[in-house]
C-alpha positions as CSV (number, residue, x, y, z in Angstrom):
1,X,-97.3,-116.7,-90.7
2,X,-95.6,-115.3,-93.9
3,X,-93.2,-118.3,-94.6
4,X,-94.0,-120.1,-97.9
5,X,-92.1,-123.4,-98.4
6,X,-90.6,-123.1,-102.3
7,X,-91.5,-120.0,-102.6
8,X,-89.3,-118.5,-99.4
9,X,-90.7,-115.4,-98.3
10,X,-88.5,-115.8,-95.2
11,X,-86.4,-118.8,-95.9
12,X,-85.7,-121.3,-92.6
13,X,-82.0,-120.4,-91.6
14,X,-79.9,-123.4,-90.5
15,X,-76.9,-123.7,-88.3
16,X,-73.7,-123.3,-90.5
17,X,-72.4,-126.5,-92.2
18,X,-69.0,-127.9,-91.7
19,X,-67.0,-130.0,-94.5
20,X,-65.3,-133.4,-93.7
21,X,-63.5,-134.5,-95.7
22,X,-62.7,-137.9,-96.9
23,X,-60.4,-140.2,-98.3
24,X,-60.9,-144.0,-99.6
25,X,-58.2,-146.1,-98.7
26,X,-58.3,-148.1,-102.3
27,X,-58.7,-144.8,-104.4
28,X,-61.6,-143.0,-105.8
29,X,-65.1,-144.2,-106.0
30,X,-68.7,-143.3,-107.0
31,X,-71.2,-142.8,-103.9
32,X,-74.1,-141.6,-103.5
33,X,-75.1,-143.1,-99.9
34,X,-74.1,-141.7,-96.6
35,X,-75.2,-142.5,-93.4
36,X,-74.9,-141.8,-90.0
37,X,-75.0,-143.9,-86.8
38,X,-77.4,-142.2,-84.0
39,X,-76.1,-143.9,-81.5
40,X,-72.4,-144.3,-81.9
41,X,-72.0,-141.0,-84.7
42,X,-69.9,-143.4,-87.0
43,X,-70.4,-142.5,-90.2
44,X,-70.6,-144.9,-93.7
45,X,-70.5,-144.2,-97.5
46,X,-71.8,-147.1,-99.3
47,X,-70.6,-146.9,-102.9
48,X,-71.9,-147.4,-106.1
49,X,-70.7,-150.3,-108.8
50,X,-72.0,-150.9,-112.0
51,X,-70.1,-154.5,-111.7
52,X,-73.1,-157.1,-111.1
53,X,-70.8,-159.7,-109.8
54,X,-69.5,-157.3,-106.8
55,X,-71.6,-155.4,-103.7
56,X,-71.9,-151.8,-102.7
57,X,-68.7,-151.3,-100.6
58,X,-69.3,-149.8,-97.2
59,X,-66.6,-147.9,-95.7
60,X,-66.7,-146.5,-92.4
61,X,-65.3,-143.3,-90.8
62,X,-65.4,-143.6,-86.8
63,X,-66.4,-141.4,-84.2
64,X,-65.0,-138.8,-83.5
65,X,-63.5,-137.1,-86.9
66,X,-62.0,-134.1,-87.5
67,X,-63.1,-131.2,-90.1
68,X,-59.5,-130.1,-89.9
69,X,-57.7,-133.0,-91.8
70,X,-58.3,-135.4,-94.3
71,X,-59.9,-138.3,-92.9
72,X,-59.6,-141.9,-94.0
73,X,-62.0,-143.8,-94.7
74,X,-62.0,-148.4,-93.8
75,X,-63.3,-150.5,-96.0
76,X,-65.3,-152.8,-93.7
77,X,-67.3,-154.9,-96.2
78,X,-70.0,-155.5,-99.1
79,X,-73.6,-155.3,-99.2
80,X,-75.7,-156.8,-102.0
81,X,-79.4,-156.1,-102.6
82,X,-80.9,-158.7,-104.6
83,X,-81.8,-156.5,-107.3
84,X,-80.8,-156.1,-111.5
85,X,-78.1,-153.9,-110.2
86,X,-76.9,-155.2,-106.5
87,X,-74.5,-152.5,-106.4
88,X,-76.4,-149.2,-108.0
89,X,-77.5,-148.0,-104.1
90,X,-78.5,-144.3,-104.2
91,X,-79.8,-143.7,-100.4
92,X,-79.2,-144.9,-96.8
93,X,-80.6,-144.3,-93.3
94,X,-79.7,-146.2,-89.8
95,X,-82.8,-146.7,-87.8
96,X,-83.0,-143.9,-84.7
97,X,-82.2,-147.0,-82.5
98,X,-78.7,-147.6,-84.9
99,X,-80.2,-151.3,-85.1
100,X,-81.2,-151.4,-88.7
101,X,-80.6,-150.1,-91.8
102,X,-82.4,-148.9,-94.8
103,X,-80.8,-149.0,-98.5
104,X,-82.2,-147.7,-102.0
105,X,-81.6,-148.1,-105.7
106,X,-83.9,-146.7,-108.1
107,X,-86.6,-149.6,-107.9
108,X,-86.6,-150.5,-104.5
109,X,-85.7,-150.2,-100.5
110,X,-83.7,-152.7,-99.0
111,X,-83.4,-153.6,-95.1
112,X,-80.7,-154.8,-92.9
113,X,-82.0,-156.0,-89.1
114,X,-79.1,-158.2,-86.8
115,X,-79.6,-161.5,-87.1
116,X,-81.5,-163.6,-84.7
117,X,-78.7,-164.5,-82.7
118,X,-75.9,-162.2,-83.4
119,X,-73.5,-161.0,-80.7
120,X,-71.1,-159.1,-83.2
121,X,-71.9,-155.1,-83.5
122,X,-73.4,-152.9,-85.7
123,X,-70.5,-153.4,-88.4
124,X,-71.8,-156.5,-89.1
125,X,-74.7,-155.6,-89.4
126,X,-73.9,-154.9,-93.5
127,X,-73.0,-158.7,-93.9
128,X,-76.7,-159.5,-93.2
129,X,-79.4,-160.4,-96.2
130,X,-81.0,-157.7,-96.9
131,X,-84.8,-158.0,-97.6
132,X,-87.1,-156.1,-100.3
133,X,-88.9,-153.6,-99.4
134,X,-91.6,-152.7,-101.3
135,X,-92.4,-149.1,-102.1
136,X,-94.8,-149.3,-105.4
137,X,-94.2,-146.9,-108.4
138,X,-91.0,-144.4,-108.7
139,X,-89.4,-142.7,-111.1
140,X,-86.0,-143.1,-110.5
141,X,-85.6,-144.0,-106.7
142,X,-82.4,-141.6,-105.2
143,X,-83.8,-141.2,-101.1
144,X,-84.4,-143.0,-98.3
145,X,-85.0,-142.5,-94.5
146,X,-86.7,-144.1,-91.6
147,X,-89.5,-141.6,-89.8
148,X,-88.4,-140.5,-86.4
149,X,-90.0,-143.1,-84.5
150,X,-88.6,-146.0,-86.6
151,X,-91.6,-147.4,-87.5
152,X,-92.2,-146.1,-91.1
153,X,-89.2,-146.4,-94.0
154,X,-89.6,-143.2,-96.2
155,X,-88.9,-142.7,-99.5
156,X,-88.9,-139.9,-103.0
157,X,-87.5,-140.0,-106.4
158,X,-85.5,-138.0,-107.7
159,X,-86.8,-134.6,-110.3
160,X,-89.9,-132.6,-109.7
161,X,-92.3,-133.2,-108.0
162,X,-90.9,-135.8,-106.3
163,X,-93.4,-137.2,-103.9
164,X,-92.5,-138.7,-100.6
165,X,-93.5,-142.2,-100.3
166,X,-94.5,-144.0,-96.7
167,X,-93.8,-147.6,-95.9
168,X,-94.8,-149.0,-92.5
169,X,-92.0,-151.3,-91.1
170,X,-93.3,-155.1,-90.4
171,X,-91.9,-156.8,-87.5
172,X,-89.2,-159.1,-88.0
């Protein structure tokens, strides 16, 4: 095999990408976190505040959406890390089974899980505390993902090299 990763010989081809676009009902913001529900194919930015006394605001787009129109965007809530900066989130991931979910700022990983007796749905999900995860030394913290099975939270900074960091998920 001929294929050398960052140096291409034969780069990997994927399938051709397709814009949606997006529109905040409360005007422009700064985001840097998108996610995407496996199960129900909503998809959430989670935006970025520098205001320490306010959350990351979540906004959802449902399932289906259209790559045709201008889609907007609901507000559906605030997530705060207990970080320096609650509201400087860089990365998200929902779990593969779209029960949890996984947030980053440049320090740290944050998780969401339902709470013990909850009977709402996933949307409430983001008004849960969110506990540290610990992922030892970083640069500057930008991406975050769960491994395919769940059971690992995975993580990378951002310039070069940039290594990938694994974290094994603890039962809660």
């Amino acid at each position: 095999d001929d294929t050398v990763v960052n140096n291409a010989v034969e780069p990997y081809e994927t399938a051709p990408a397709e814009a949606i676009h997006l529109r905040y009902p409360d005007g422009r913001h700064d985001a840097e976190a998108l996610a995407v529900n496996p199960i129900s194919g909503d998809l959430y930015v989670i935006t970025k505040t520098r205001n320490p006394s306010t959350g990351a605001g979540v906004y959802k787009l449902a399932a289906p959406f259209s790559s045709t129109v201008v889609n907007r965007l609901e507000k559906i809530g605030e997530v705060r890390v207990p970080s320096l900066f609650p509201g400087m989130l860089t990365g998200a991931d929902i779990s593969p089974d779209g029960r949890r979910v996984v947030l980053c700022d440049y320090f740290n990983a944050y998780e969401l899980v339902p709470a013990e007796k909850s009977s709402g749905g996933f949307d409430e999900l983001w008004n849960q505390k969110a506990a540290v995860v610990k992922l030892g030394q970083r640069r500057q913290g930008e991406a975050i993902c769960y491994s395919l099975d769940g059971q690992s939270i995975l993580a990378t900074s951002e310039g070069r090299p940039a290594e990938v960091v694994e974290v094994q998920r603890t039962k809660r």
